[in-house]
N, C-alpha and C positions, 0 to 999 in steps of 0.2 A: 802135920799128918805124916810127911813122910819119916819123921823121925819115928814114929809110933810102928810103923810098919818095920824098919829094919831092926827096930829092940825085938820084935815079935819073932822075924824072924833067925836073930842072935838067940834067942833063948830055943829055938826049936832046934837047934842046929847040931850034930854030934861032933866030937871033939877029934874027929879020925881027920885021916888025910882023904878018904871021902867023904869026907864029912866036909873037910875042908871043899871037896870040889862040888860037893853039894852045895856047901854053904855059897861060893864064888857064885856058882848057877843062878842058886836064890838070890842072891846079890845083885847080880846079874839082872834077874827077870825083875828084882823091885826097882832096879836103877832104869831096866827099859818102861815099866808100870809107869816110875814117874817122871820119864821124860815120857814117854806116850800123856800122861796128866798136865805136866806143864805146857808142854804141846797143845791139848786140849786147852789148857784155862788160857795160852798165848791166841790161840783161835779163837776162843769166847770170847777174849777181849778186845781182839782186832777186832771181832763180830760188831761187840759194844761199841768199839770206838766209830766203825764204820757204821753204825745205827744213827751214833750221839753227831758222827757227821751229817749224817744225811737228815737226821732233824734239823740241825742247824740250819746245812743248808737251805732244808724246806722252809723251815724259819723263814731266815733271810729274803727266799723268794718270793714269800707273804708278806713280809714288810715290803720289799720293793715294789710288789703288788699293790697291796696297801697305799704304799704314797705316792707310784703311780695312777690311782684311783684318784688320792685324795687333790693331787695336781690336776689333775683332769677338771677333778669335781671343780676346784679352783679360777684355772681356766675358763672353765665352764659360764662359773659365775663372774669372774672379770669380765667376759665376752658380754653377758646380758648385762652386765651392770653398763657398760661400752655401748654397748645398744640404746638401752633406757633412757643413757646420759644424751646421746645421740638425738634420741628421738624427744628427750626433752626440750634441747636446745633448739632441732629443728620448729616444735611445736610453739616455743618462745619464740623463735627467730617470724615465722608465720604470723604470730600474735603481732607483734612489733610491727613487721610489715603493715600487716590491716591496720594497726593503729595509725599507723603512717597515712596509711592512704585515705582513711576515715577524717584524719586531720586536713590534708589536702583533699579533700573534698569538701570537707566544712567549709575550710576560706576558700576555694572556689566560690560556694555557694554563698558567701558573705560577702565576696567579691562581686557577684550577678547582681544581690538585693542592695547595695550599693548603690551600684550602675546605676539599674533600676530608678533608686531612688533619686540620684540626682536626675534620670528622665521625668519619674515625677516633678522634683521640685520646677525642672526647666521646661514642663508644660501649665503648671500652675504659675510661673512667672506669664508666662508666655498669655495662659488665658486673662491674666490681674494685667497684664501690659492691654491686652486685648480690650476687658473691660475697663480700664482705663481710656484707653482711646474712643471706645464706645460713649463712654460718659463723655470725654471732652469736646466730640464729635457734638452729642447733645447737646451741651452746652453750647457749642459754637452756633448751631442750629435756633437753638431758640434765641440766643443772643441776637444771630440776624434777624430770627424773624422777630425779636423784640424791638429790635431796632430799627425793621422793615416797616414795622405796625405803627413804630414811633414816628417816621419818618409818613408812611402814611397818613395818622394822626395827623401829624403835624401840617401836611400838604390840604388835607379835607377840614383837619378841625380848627385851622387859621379861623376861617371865617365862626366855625361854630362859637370855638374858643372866644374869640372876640364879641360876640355875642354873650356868648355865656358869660362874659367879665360884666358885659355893659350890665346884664340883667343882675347880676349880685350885684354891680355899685349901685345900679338905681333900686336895688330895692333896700340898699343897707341907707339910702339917701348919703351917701357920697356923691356922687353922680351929678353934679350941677350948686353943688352948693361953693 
C-alpha cells in the first residue's frame, strides 16, 4: 500500500524546483501518513497481542479454575470414600464384636446347661442311691421280720410242728410200723 501511494504521488508531481518542494512536502506528509499507519497497525497489534494475552491468560485462569475445581471435586470424593471406608470397617468392626460376644454367650450358656446338668445327673444319682437304700432298707426289713416270724415259727411251731410230723407219719402209716 504504501508503495501505491508514493507512485501516485511521483506521478502528480511537477518537474519544478517547486515542484520539487512540493513533491518533498508530499513526500513528506505520505512518509508521516505512514508512520501515522504503521503507528496505528503497531497499536492494533499490541492491541491484538494484549487481547490474544489476556485470553490466554483468562485461559489459563479457567483451567486453574478448572483443576482446582476438579481437585476439590477429588478431594471431595477421597474424603467420602475415607469416610464410607471408615464407617464400614467401623460397622464390621461392631459386627465382629456382637459376634464375639454372641459366641461368649453361647458357651456361657453351654457352660450353665452343663453345670446344670451334671446337678441333674448328681441328683438322680443321689435319688437311685436313695432308692437303693430304700429297697435294701426293705429288704433288711422284711429279712428280719422274716427271720423274726421264723424264729417265732420256730419257738410256737416246735410243738405244732412236731405234731403236724406225727400226724403225716401216722397217717402215711410210717408212724409205728
Amino acid at each position: 500500500m504504501r508503495t501505491k501511494i508514493i507512485l501516485a504521488l511521483l506521478v502528480l508531481l511537477p518537474s519544478s524546483a517547486l515542484a520539487q518542494s512540493a513533491l518533498s512536502d508530499q513526500i513528506n506528509a505520505v512518509a508521516n501518513a505512514q508512520a501515522q499507519q504503521e503507528a496505528s497497525e503497531r497499536a492494533q497489534y499490541q492491541a491484538q497481542q494484549d487481547a490474544y494475552q489476556r485470553a490466554e491468560n483468562a485461559r489459563e485462569r479457567a483451567i486453574a479454575r478448572q483443576q482446582a475445581i476438579i481437585s476439590a471435586n477429588a478431594r471431595a470424593r477421597a474424603l467420602s470414600a475415607a469416610a464410607d471406608k471408615k464407617r464400614d470397617q467401623d460397622y464390621e468392626d461392631k459386627n465382629r464384636d456382637l459376634d464375639l460376644e454372641e459366641r461368649q454367650l453361647r458357651l456361657q450358656a453351654e457352660k450353665a446347661r452343663v453345670a446344670r446338668e451334671n446337678e441333674f445327673i448328681d441328683r438322680d444319682l443321689h435319688k437311685q442311691d436313695a432308692e437303693t437304700d430304700v429297697i435294701k432298707s426293705n429288704a433288711d426289713v422284711n429279712r428280719n421280720l422274716s427271720s423274726g416270724a421264723k424264729t417265732l415259727l420256730e419257738k410256737n411251731g416246735d410243738k405244732a410242728a412236731l405234731e403236724g410230723q406225727a400226724a403225716v407219719k401216722k397217717e402215711s402209716g410210717w408212724f409205728g410200723h
